[in-house]
C-alpha positions, 0 to 999 in steps of 0.5 A, a space after each residue: 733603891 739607893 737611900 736619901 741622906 736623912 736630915 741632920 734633926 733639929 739638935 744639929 741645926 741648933 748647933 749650927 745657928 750657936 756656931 755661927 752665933 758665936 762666930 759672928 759675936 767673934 767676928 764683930 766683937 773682937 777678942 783681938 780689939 781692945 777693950 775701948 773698942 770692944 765697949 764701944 761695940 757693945 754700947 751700940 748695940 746696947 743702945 739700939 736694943 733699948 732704942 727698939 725695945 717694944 718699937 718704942 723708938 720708931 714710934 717716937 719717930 713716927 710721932 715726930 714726923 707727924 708733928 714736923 711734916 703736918 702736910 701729911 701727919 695722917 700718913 705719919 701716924 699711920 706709918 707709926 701704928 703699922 711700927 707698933 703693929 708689927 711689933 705686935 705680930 712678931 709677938 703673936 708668932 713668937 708665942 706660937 712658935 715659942 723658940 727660947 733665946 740662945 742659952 749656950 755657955 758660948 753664947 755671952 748675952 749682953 742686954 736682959 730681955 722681957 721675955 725668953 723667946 726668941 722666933 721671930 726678932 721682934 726688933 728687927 721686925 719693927 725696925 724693918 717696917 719702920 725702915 720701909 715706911 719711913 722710907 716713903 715718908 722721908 723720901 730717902 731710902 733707910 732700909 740698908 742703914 737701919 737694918 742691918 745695924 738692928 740685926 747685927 745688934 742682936 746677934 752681937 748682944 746674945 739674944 737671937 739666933 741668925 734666923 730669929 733676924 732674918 725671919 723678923 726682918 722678913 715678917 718686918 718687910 712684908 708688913 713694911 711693903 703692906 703699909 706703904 702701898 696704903 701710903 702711896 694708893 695705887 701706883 
């Protein structure tokens, strides 16, 4: 009987994620870049670490279509929660999985952060609601400008590894996509 390869356990597939960690870093901040472009990279993502910590920016959004489209406020307050509930969810799961950040000598971290876990990104996570359920209210669709940039952020900054991201804007999406059928009814 012939035997099945073993899987590679779970020291290797942490090496994996802070290689390809330390590659996208490589990749979207430049050694080759000058400094003034490096700083630059850095200052974005920095700002939009600090403009989605605790879904604190989204719900501003949120509040602030409500007050300008009052038509239909109750959607926006609704849309905004659901931002905030789903930040609240990722924190629920990433105490229960309870995977620390990357802390690889490799790996340069550019923003502290409130706690040292990791699974899910609650920032992609909010932002990725945000995205889907501002979509709706806006009429435009925000998901592939928002997104992406969030995610890159993170992994730019340090302070998740590729899957924390991708499983934050998947939890973000699922959530997203709940909340925005309640906006719309029943098609």
């Amino acid at each position: 009987m012939p035997e099945t390869p073993a899987s590679p356990g779970p020291a290797a597939e942490a090496a994996a994620e802070v290689a390809l960690l330390v590659a996208i870093q490589q990749a979207l901040v430049r050694p080759s870049a000058s400094g003034r472009q490096r700083r630059a990279v850095m200052s974005a993502a920095r700002g939009l670490s600090y403009f989605g910590e605790h879904s604190i920016g989204w719900f501003a959004a949120g509040l602030a279509g409500a007050a300008v489209d009052r038509r239909r406020r109750g959607q926006w307050l609704t849309a905004a929660a659901s931002v905030v509930g789903a930040h609240a969810a990722s924190v629920v799961v990433k105490r229960m999985v309870r995977r620390r950040r990357p802390e690889d000598p490799a790996v340069q971290v550019g923003v502290a952060t409130p706690s040292k876990l990791s699974f899910p990104s609650s920032h992609a996570t909010s932002t990725t609601t945000a995205a889907v359920v501002y979509s709706k209210l806006t009429g435009r669709t925000l998901v592939p400008v928002l997104v992406p940039p969030m995610l890159a952020s993170r992994l730019v900054l340090g302070v998740h590894y590729p899957t924390d991201v991708l499983a934050g804007a998947a939890l973000g999406g699922a959530i997203g996509a709940l909340v925005r059928r309640r906006l719309t009814g029943p098609s």
